[in-house]
Backbone atoms as SQL, in Angstrom:
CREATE TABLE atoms (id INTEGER PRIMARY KEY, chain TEXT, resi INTEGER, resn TEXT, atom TEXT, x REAL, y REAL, z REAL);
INSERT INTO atoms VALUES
  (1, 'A', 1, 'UNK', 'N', 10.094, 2.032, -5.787),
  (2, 'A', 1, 'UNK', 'CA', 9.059, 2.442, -4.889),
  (3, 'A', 1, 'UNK', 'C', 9.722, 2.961, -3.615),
  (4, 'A', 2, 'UNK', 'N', 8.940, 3.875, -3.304),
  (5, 'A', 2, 'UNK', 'CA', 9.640, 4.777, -2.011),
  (6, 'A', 2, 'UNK', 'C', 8.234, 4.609, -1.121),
  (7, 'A', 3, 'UNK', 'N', 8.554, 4.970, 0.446),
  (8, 'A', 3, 'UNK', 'CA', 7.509, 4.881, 1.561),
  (9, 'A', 3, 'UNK', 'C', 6.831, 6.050, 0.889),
  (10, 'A', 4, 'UNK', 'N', 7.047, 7.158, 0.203),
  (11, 'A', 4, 'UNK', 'CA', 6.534, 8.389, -0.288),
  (12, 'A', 4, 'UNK', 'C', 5.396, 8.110, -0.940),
  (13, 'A', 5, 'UNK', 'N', 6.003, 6.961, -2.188),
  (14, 'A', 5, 'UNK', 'CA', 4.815, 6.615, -3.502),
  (15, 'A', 5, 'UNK', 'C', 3.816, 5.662, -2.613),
  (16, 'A', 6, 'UNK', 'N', 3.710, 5.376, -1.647),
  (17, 'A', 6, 'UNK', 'CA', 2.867, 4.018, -0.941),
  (18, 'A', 6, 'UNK', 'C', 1.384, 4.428, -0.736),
  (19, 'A', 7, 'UNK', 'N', 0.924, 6.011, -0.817),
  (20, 'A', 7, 'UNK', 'CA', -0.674, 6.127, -0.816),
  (21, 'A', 7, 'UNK', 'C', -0.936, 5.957, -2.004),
  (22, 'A', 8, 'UNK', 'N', -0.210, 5.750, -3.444),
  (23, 'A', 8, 'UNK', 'CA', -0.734, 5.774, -4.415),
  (24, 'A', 8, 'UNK', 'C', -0.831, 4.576, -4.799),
  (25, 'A', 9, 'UNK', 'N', -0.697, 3.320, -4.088),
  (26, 'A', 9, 'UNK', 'CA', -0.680, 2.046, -4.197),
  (27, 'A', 9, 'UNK', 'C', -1.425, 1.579, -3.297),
  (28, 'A', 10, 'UNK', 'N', -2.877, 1.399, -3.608),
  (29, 'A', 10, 'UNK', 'CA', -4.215, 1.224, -2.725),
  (30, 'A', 10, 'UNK', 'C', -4.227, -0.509, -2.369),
  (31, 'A', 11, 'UNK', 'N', -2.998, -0.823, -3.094),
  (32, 'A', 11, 'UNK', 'CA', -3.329, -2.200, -3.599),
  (33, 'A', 11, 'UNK', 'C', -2.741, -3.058, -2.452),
  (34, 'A', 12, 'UNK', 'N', -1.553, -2.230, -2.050),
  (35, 'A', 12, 'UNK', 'CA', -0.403, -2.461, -0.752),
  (36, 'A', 12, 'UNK', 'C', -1.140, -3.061, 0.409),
  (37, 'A', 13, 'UNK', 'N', -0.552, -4.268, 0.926),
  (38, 'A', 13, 'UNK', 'CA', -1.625, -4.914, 2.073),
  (39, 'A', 13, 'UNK', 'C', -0.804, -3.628, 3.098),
  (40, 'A', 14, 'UNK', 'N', -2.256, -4.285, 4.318),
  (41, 'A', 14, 'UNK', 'CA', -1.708, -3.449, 5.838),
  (42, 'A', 14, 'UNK', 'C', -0.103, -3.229, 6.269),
  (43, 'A', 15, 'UNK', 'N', 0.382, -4.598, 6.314),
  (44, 'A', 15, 'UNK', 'CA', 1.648, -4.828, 6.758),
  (45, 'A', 15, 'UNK', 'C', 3.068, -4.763, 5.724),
  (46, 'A', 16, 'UNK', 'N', 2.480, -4.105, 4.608),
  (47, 'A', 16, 'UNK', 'CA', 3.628, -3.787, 3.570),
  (48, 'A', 16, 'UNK', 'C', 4.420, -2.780, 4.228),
  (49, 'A', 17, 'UNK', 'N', 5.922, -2.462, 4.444),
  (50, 'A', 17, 'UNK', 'CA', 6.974, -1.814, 5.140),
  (51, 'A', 17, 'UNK', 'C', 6.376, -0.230, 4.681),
  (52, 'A', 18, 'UNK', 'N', 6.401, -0.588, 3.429),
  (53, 'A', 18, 'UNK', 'CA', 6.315, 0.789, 2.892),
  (54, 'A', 18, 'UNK', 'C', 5.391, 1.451, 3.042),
  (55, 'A', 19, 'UNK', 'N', 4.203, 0.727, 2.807),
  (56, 'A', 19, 'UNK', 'CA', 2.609, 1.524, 3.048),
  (57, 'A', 19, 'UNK', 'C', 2.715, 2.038, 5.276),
  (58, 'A', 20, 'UNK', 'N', 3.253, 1.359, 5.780),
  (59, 'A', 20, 'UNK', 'CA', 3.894, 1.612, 7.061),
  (60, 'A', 20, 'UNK', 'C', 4.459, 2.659, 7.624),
  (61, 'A', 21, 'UNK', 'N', 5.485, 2.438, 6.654),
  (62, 'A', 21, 'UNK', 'CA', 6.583, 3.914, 6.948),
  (63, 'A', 21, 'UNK', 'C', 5.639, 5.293, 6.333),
  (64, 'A', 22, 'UNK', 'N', 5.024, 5.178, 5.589),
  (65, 'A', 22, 'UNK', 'CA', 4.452, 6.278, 4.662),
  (66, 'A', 22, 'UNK', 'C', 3.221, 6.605, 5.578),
  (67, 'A', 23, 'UNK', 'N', 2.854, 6.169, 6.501),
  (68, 'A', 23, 'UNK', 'CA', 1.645, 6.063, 7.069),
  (69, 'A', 23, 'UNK', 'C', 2.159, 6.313, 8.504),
  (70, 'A', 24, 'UNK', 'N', 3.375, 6.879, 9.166),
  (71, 'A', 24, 'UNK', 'CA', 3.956, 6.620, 10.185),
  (72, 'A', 24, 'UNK', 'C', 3.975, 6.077, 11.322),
  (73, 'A', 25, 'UNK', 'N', 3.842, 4.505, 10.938),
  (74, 'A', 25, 'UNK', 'CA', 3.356, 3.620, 11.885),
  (75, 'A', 25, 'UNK', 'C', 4.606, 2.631, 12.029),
  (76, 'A', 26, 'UNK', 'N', 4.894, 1.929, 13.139),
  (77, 'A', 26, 'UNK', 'CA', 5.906, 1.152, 13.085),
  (78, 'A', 26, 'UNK', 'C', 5.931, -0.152, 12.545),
  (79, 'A', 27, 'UNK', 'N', 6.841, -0.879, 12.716),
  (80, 'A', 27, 'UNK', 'CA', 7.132, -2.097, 11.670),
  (81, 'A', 27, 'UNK', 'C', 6.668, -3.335, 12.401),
  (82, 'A', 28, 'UNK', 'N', 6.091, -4.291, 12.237),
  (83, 'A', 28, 'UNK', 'CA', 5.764, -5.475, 13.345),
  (84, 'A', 28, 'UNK', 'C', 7.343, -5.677, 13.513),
  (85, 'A', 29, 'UNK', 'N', 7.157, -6.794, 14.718),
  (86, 'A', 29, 'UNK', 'CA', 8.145, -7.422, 15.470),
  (87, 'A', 29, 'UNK', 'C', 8.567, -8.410, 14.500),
  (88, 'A', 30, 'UNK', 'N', 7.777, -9.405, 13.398),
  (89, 'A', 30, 'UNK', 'CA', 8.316, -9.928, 12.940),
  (90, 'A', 30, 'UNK', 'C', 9.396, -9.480, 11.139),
  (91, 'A', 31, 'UNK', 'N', 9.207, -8.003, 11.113),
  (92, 'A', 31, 'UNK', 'CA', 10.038, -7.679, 9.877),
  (93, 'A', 31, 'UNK', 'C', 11.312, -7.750, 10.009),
  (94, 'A', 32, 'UNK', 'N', 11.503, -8.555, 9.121),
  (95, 'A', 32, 'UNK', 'CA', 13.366, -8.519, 9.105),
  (96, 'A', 32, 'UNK', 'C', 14.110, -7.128, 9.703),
  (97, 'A', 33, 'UNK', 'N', 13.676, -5.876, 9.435),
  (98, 'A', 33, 'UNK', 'CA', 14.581, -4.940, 9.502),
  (99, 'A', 33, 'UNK', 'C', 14.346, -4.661, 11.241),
  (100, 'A', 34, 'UNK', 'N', 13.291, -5.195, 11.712),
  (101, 'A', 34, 'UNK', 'CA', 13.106, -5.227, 13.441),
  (102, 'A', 34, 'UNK', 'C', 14.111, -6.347, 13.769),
  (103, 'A', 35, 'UNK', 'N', 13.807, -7.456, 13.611),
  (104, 'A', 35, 'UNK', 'CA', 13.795, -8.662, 14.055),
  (105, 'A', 35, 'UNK', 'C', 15.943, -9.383, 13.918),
  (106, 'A', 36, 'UNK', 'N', 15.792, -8.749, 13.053),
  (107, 'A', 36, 'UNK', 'CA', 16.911, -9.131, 12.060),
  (108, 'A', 36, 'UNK', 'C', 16.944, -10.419, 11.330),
  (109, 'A', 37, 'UNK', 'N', 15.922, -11.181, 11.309),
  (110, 'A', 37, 'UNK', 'CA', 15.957, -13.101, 10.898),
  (111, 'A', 37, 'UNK', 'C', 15.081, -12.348, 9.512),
  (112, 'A', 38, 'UNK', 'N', 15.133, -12.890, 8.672),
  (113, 'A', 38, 'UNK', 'CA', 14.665, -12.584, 6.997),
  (114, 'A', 38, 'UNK', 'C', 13.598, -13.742, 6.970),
  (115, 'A', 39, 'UNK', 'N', 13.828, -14.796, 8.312),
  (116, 'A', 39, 'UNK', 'CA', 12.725, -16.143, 8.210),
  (117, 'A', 39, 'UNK', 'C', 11.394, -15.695, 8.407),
  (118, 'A', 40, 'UNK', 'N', 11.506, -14.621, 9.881),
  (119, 'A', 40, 'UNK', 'CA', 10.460, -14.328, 10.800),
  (120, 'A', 40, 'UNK', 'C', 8.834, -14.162, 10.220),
  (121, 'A', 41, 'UNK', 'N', 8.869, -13.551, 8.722),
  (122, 'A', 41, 'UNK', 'CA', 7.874, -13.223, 8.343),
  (123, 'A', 41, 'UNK', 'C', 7.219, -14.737, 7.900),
  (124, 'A', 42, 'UNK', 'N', 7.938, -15.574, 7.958),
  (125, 'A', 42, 'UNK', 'CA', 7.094, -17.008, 7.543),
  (126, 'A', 42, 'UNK', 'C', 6.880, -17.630, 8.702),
  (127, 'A', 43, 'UNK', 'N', 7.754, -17.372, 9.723),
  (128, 'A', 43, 'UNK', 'CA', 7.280, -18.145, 10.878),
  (129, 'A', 43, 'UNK', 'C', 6.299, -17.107, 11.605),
  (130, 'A', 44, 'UNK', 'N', 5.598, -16.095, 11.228),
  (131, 'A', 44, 'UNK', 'CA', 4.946, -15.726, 11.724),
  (132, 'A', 44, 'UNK', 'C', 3.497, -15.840, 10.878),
  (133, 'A', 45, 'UNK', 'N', 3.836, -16.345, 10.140),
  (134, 'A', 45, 'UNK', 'CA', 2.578, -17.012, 8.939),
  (135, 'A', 45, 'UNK', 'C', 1.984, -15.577, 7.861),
  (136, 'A', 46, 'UNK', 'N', 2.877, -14.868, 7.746),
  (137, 'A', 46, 'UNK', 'CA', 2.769, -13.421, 7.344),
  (138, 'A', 46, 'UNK', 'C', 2.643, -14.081, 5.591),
  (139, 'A', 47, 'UNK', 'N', 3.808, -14.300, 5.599),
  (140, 'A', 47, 'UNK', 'CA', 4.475, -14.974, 3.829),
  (141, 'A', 47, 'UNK', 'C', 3.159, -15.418, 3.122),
  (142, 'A', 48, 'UNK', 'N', 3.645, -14.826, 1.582),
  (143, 'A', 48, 'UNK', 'CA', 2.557, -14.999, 1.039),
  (144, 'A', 48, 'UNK', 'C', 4.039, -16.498, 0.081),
  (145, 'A', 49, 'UNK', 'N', 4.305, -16.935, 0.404),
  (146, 'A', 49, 'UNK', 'CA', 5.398, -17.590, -0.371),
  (147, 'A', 49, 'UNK', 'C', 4.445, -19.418, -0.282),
  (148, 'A', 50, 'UNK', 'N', 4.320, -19.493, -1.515),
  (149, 'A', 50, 'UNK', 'CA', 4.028, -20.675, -1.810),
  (150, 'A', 50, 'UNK', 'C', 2.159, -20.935, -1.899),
  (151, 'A', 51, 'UNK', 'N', 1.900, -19.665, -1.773),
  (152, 'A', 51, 'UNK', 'CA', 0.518, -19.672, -1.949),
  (153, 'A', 51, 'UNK', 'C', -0.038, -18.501, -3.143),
  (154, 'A', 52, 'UNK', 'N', 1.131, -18.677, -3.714),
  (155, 'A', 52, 'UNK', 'CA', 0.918, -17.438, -5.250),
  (156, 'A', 52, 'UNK', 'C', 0.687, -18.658, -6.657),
  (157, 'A', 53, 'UNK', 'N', 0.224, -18.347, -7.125),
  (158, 'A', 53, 'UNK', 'CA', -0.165, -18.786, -8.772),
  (159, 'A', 53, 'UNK', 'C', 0.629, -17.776, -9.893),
  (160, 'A', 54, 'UNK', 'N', 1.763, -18.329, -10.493),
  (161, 'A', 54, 'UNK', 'CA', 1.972, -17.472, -11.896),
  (162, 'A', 54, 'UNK', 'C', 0.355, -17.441, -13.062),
  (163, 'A', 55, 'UNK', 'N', 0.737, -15.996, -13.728),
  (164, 'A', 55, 'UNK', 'CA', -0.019, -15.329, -14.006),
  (165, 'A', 55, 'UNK', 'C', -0.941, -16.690, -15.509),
  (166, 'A', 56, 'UNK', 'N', 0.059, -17.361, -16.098),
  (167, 'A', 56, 'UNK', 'CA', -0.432, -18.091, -16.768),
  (168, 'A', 56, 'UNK', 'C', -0.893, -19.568, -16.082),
  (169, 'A', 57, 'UNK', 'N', -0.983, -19.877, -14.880),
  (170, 'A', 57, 'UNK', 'CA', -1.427, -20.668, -14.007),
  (171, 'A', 57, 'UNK', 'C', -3.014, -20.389, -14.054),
  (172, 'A', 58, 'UNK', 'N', -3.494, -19.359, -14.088),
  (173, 'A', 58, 'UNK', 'CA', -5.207, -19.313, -14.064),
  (174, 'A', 58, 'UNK', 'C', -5.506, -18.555, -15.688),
  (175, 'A', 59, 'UNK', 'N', -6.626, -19.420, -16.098),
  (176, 'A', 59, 'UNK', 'CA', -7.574, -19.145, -17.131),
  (177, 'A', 59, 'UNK', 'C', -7.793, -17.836, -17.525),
  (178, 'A', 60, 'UNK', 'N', -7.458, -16.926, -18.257),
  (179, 'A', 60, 'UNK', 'CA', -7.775, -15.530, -18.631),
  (180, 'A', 60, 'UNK', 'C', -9.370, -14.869, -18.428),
  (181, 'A', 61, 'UNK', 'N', -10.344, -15.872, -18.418),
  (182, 'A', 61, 'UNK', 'CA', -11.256, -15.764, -17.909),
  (183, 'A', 61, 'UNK', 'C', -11.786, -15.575, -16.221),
  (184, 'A', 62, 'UNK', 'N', -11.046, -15.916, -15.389),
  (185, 'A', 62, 'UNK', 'CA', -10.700, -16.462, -14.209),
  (186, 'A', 62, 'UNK', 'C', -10.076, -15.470, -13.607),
  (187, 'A', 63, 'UNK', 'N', -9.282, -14.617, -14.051),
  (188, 'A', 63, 'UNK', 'CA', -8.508, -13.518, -13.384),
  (189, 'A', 63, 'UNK', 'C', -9.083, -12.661, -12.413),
  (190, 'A', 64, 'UNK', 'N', -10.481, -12.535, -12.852),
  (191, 'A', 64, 'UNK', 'CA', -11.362, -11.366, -11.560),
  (192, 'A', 64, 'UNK', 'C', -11.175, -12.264, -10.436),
  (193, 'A', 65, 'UNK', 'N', -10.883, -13.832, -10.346),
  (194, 'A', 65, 'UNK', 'CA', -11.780, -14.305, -9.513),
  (195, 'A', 65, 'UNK', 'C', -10.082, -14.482, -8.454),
  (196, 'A', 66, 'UNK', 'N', -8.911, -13.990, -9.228),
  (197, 'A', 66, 'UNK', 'CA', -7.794, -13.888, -8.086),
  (198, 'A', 66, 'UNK', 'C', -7.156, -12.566, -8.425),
  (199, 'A', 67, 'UNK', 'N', -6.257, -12.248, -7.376),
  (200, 'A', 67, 'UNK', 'CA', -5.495, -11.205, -7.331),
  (201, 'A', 67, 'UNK', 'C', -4.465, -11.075, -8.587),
  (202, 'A', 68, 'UNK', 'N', -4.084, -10.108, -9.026),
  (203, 'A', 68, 'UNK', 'CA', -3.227, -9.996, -9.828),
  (204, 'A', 68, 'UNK', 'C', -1.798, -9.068, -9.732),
  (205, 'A', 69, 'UNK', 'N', -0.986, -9.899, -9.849),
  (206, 'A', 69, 'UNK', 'CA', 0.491, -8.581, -8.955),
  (207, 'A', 69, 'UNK', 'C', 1.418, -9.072, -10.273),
  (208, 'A', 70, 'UNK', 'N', 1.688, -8.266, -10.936),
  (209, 'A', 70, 'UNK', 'CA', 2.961, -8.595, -11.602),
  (210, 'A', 70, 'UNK', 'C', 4.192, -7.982, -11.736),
  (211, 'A', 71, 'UNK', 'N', 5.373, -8.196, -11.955),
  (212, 'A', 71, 'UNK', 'CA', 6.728, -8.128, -11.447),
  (213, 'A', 71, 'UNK', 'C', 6.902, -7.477, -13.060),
  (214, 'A', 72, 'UNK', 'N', 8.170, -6.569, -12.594),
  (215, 'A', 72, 'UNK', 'CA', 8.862, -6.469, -13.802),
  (216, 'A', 72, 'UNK', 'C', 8.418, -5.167, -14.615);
C-alpha cells in the first residue's frame, strides 16, 4: 500500500499515515515518524492493540455486528 492507493481504501480510519499523506494533511504529534517514540500512539490512546478479536474469536453469524480487517 502506497499514500497513492489510500482513496481506494474507504475503510482507512482518519488518522491512518497513509490515508493522511494521500489527503495532504499532516501527521499528528503522536506518530512515530513525528514523534520518534513507536510507544506514543498508545500513550496517546490512539492503539487499537489489545482491543482486536481474531477472526475466529466471533461467531460467523456475528461478523456484521464487528469490524472485519484481515492480514495477509
Amino acid at each position: 500500500m502506497t499514500p497513492a492507493d489510500a482513496e481506494s481504501f474507504a475503510w482507512l480510519p482518519p488518522t491512518c499515515a497513509y490515508r493522511l499523506v494521500a489527503e495532504g494533511e499532516d501527521l499528528p504529534p503522536w506518530h512515530h515518524l513525528i514523534c520518534g517514540d513507536p510507544k506514543a500512539v498508545h500513550k496517546a490512546g490512539i492503539s487499537q492493540a489489545g482491543r482486536m478479536l481474531a477472526e475466529d474469536a466471533v461467531d460467523e453469524d456475528d461478523w456484521e455486528e464487528h469490524i472485519i480487517f484481515r492480514v495477509g
